[in-house]
C-alpha positions in Angstrom: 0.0 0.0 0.0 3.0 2.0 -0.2 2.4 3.4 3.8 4.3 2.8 6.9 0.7 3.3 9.3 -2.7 2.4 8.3 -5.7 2.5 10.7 -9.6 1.8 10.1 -11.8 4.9 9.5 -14.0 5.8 12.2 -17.6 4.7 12.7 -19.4 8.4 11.4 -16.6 8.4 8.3 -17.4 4.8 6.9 -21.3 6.3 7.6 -20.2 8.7 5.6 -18.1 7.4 3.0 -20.4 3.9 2.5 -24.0 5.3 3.6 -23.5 1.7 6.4 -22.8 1.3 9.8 -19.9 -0.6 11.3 -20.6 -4.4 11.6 -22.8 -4.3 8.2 -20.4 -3.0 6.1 -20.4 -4.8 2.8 -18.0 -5.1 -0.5 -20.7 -5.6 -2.6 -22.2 -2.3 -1.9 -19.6 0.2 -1.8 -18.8 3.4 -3.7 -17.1 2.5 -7.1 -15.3 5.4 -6.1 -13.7 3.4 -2.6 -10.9 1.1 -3.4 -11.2 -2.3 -1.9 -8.1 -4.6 -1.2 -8.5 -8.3 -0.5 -5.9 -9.9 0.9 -5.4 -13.6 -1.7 -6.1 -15.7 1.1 -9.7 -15.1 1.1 -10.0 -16.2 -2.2 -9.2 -19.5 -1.1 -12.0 -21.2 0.6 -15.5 -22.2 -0.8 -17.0 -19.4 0.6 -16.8 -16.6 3.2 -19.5 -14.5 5.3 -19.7 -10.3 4.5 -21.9 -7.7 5.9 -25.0 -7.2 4.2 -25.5 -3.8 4.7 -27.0 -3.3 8.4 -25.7 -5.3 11.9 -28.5 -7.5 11.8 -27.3 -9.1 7.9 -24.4 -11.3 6.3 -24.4 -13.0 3.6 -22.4 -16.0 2.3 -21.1 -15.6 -0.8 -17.9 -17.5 -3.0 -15.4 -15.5 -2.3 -14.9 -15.3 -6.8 -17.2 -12.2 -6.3 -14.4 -9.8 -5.3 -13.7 -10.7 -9.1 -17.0 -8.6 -9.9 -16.9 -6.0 -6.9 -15.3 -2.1 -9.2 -12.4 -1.3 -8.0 -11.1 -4.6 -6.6 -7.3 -5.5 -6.0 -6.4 -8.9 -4.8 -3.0 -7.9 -3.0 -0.9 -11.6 -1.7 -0.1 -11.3 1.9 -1.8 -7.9 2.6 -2.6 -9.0 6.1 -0.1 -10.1 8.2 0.1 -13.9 9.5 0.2 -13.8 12.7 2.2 -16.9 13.5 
């Protein structure tokens, strides 16, 4: 990402930036203006769980739909591995 610090934005800027609250946030429903970086490793199992656009929603999805979401990057070994 070409950074040395990163940090989440806070819960009224991801309001304001996504028009969704923290904990419902959801890739298939952002901006096409917003980047969005997936780290490769969630492209490996059969599926994983987003928000759905409120708290009270997820949805499962393949995880080949970050292949459709504008403005996508799949970046290898974006997240750290904690071990």
């Amino acid at each position: 990402m070409g950074v040395k610090k990163c940090s989440f934005a806070s819960a009224e800027e991801t309001r304001d930036l996504t028009g969704m609250e923290i904990g419902g946030v959801t890739a298939v429903g952002l901006p096409d203006s917003l980047p969005l970086w997936v780290d490769s490793r969630v492209m490996l199992p059969n599926y994983v769980i987003l928000g759905g656009g409120s708290r009270s929603i997820k949805i499962k999805v393949s995880p080949q739909i970050f292949h459709s979401t504008p403005n996508t990057t799949i970046i290898k070994d974006l997240a750290l591995d904690p071990s």
